[in-house]
C-alpha positions in Angstrom: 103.5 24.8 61.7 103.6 21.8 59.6 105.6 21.8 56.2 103.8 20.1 53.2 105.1 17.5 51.5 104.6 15.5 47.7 106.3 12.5 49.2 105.0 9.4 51.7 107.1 7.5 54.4 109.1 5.7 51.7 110.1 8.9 49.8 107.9 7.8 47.0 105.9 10.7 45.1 102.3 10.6 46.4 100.9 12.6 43.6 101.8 12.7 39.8 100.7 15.6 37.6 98.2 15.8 36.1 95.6 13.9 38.8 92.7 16.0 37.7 89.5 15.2 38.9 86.4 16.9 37.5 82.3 16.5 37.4 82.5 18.4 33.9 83.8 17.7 30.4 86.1 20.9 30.7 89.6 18.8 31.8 89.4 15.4 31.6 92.6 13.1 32.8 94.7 10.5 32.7 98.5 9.5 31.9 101.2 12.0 31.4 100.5 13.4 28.1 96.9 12.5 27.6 95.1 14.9 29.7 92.9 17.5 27.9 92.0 21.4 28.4 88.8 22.4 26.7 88.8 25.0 26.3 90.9 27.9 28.4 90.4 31.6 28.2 93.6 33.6 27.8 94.3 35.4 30.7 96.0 38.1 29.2 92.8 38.1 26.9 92.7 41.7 25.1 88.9 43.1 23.6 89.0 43.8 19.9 89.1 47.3 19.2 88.2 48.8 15.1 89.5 52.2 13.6 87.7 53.2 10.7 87.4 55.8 7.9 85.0 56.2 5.3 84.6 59.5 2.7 80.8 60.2 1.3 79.5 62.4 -1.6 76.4 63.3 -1.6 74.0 65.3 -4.3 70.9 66.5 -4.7 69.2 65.3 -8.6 66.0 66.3 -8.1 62.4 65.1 -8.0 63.2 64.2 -4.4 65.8 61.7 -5.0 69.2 62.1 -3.7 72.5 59.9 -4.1 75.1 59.2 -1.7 78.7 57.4 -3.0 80.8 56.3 0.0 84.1 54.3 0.5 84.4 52.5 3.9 87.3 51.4 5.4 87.8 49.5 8.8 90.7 47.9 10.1 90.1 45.4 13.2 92.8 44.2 15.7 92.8 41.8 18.3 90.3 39.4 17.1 89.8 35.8 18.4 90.9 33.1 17.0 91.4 29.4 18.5 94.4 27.7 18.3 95.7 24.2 20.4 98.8 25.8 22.4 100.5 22.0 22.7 100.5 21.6 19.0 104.3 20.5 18.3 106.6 21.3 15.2 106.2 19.8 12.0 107.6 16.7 11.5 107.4 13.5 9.1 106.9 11.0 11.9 103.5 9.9 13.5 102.7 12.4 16.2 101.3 9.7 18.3 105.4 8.3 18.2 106.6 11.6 18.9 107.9 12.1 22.8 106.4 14.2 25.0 109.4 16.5 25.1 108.9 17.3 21.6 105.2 19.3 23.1 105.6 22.9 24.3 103.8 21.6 27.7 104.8 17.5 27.5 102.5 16.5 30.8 99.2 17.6 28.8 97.5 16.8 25.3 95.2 19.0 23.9 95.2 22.9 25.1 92.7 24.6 23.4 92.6 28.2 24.1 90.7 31.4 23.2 93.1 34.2 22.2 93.1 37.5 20.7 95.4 38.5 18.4 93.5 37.7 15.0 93.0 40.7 11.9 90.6 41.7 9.9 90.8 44.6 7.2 87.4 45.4 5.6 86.7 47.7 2.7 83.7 48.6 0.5 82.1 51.0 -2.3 78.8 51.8 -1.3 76.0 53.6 -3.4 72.8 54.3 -2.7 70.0 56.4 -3.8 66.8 57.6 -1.5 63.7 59.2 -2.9 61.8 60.8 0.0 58.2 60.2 0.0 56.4 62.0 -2.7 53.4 61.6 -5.6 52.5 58.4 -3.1 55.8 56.7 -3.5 59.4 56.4 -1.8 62.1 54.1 -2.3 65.5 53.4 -1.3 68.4 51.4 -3.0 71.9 50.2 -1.9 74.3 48.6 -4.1 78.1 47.6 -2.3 81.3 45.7 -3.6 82.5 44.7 -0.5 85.9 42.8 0.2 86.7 41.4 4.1 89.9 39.6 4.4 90.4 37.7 7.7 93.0 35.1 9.6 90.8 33.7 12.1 88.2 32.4 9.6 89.6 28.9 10.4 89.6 25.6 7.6 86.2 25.0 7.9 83.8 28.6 8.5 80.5 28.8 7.6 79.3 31.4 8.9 81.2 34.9 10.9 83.4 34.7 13.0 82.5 33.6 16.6 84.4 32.9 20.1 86.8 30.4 18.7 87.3 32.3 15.2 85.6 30.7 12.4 87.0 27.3 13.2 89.9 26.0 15.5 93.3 27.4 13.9 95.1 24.7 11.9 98.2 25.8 12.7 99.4 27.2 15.8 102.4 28.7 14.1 101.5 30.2 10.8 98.0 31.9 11.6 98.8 33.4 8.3 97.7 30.7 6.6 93.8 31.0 7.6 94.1 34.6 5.9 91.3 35.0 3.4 87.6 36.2 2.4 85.9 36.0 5.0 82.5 33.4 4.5 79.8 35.8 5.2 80.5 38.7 3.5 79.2 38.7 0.0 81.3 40.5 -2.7 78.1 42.1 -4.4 75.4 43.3 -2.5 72.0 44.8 -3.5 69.0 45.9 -1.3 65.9 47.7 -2.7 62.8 48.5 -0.8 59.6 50.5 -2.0 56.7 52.0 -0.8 54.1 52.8 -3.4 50.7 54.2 -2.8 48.3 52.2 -5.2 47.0 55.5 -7.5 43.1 54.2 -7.6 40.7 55.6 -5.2 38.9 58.6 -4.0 42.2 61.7 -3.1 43.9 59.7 -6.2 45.0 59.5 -9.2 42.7 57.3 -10.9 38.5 56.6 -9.6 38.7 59.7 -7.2 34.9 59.9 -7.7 34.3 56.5 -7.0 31.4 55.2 -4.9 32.5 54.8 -1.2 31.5 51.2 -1.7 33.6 50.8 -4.4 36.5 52.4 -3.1 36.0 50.6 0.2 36.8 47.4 -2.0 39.4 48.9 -4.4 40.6 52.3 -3.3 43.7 53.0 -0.8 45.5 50.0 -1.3 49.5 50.8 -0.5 52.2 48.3 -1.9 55.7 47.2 -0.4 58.6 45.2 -1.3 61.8 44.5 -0.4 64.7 43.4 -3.6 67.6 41.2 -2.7 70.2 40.2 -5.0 73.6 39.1 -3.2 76.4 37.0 -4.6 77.2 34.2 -2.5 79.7 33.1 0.8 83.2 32.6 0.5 84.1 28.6 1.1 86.7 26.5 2.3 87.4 22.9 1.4 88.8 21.0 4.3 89.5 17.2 4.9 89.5 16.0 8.6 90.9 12.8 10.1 94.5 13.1 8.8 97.6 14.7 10.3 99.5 15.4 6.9 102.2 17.8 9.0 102.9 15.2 11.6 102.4 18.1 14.7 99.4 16.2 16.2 97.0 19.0 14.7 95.1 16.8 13.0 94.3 14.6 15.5 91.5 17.4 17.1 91.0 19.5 14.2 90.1 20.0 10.9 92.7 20.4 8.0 93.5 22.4 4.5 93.2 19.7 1.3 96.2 20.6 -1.1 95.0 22.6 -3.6 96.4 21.4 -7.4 94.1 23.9 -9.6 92.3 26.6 -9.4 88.8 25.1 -8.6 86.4 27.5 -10.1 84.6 26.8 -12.8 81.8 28.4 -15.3 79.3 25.9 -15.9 78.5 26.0 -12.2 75.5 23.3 -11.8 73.7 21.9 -8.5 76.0 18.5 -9.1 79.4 20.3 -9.5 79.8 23.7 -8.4 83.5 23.3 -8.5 86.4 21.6 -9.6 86.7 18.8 -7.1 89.7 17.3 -8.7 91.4 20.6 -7.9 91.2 19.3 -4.0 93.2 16.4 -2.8 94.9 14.7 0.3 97.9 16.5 1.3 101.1 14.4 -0.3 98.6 13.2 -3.2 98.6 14.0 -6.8 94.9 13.5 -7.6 91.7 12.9 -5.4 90.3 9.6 -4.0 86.6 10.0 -2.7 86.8 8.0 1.2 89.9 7.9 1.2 92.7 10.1 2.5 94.9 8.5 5.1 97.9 10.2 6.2 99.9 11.0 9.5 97.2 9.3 12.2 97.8 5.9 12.3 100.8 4.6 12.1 99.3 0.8 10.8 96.8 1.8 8.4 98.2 5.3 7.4 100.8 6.6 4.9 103.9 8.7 7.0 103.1 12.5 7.3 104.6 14.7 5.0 106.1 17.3 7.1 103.4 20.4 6.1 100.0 21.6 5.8 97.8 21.2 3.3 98.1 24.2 0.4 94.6 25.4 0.0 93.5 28.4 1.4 90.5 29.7 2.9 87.3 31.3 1.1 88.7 30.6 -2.5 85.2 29.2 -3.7 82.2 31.2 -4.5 78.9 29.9 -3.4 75.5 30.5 -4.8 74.0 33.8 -4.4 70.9 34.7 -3.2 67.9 36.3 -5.1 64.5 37.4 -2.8 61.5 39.2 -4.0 59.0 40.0 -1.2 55.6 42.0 -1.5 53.0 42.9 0.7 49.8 45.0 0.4 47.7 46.8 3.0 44.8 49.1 3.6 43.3 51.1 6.4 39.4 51.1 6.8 38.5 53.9 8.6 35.1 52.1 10.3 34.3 55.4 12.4 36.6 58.4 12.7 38.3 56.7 15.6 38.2 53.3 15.0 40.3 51.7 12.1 40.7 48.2 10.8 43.9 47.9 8.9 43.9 44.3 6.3 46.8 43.5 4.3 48.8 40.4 2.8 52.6 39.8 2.4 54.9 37.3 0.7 58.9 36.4 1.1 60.1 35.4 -2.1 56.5 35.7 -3.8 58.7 34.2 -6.9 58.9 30.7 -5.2 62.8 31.3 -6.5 65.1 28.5 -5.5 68.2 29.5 -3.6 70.9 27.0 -3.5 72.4 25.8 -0.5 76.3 25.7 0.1 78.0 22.6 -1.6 79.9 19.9 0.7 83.2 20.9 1.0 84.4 17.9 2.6 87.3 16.7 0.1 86.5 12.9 1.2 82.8 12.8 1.2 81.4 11.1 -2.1 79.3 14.8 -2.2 82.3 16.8 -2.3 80.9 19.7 -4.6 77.5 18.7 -5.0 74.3 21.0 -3.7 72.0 19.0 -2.0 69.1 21.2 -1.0 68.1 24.9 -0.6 69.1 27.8 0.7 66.7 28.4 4.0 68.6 32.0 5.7 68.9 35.7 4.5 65.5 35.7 2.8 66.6 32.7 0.9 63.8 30.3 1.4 60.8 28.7 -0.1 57.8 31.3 -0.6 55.9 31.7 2.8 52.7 34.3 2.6 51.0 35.6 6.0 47.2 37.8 5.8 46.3 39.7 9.0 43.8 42.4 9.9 44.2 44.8 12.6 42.1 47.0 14.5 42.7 50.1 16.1 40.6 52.2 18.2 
């Protein structure tokens, strides 16, 4: 039995660590400190579990409507969330002139990872009332104030949270600092959908002795829609290409701006939904649209300043979403067992703009400025459909 040896004839070390070779773009590499690892599973990885209450009242008011009042209340624990495991230590000096020692693993760069660990707490007041189907109409009608605070929502979500959180974690240390509303889940909430049987035509209301031609044409037409009104997604400013902490973050992630003001504003137009001046460059007293250099190159940029950027996630409101939809149908009965059904429908029959999310990119000459519509959650441009069916 052989023994295995690292080292040739000479004594010298035949291989160095990391020689990596791969046909992928999962770990790439090269000279000590350089390699990458995108992206590792942990493999003490633990599933997200929930524990939730809720308490409902419910009561009868009559004419076939009831009304229900509930609180709910989840808790969730272990969530995933995305952090670089060879971030180093704050620090005022360029991370790029840090030494290798100063990394928690100095023979790699970048180690991505998926993790678990992240929390979320969600509460909401819901109320709703139902009308069972009765006199040719039903209905039903939610209204909930919800509030769902996260710390894996990441600097830059937009939309929930995913695999790798809402975003690679800014700070390997201090997930606490990604704690906030979470983007998709709107603090008001109303949904209202109606059925409603049209009362004109023969076994109605109105024309029950009309001609079978007649009704045929005008009788037994049934009426839908579907009422959204939502507030909108929680937003986070961000500013990428800078390293204001001097831990190498930066270099593969996106980072917090400093917040200076509070950033909301009431005269909330397509051109300036916010404050943008309450944003800046981390280390800077007032913004500078292109331009934030700090902490990535040490000839062009100014030092790092040791920290994070201040500003935290989901502090902006977005536009809310408003969605009326209708449709109308009718059966023809063209023998007793063959029926043709016709009808029409329309989302947003209103043609009701929705606006879009604002860039909320501290650096880009657009920074809080709307540039088109809202196209998702029944938000878009009026679309209309007519079929017929037939049934036998």
């Amino acid at each position: 039995m052989r023994e295995f040896t690292n080292l040739d004839a000479q004594g010298k070390s035949i291989f160095q660590w990391p020689r990596i070779q791969t046909g992928g773009t999962g770990i790439s590499a090269g000279q000590f400190g350089t390699a990458s690892f995108r992206t590792a599973n942990d493999i003490d990885y633990k599933d997200p579990y929930s524990l939730q209450w809720n308490l409902s009242i419910d009561r009868y008011v009559g004419f076939g409507l009831g009304v229900r009042v509930s609180y709910i209340g989840m808790k969730t624990t272990q969530l995933a969330w995305a952090p670089d495991l060879n971030q180093m230590t704050s620090s005022t000096q360029f991370a790029i002139n840090r030494p290798l020692s100063d990394r928690p693993f100095p023979n790699w760069g970048i180690i991505f990872t998926r993790t678990a660990g992240a929390t979320a707490f969600y509460n909401a007041i819901q109320i709703e009332a139902n009308r069972r189907f009765s006199s040719g109409l039903t209905f039903n009608s939610t209204y909930t104030l919800a509030k769902n605070l996260n710390d894996n929502g990441g600097p830059n979500s937009t939309g929930f949270t995913g695999e790798t959180g809402g975003g690679r974690s800014a700070d390997l240390y201090n997930r606490r600092a990604e704690y906030g509303d979470d983007y998709a889940t709107r603090r008001h909430r109303s949904i209202s959908t109606v059925v409603y049987d049209l009362p004109v035509g023969r076994g109605r209301k109105y024309a029950t002795s009309i001609h079978p031609a007649a009704n045929a044409v005008i009788g037994g037409w049934q009426l839908s829609a579907i009422f959204l009104a939502q507030t909108g997604p929680f937003l986070t400013p961000s500013v990428g290409n800078v390293d204001p902490s001097g831990s190498g973050s930066g270099l593969s992630r996106t980072q917090h701006p400093d917040r200076i003001g509070d950033g909301n504003i009431s005269n909330k137009t397509r051109d300036q939904w916010f404050d943008v001046n309450a944003f800046v460059c981390p280390g800077l007293a007032t913004r500078v649209a292109n331009r934030c250099r700090i902490g990535v190159n040490p000839v062009l940029d100014a030092a790092p300043i040791g920290r994070f950027g201040t500003a935290g996630v989901g502090i902006i409101s977005g536009p809310g979403t408003i969605n009326l939809s209708l449709g109308l149908n009718k059966a023809f009965y063209l023998t007793e067992r063959v029926k043709l059904e016709a009808g029409a429908s329309f989302t947003n029959i209103a043609n009701h703009v929705n606006l879009n999310d604002p860039n909320m990119t501290v650096t880009s000459a657009a920074f809080g400025r709307i540039t088109s519509a809202r196209s998702s959650e029944l938000g878009g441009s009026r679309t209309g459909q007519v079929s017929m069916r037939l049934s036998f």
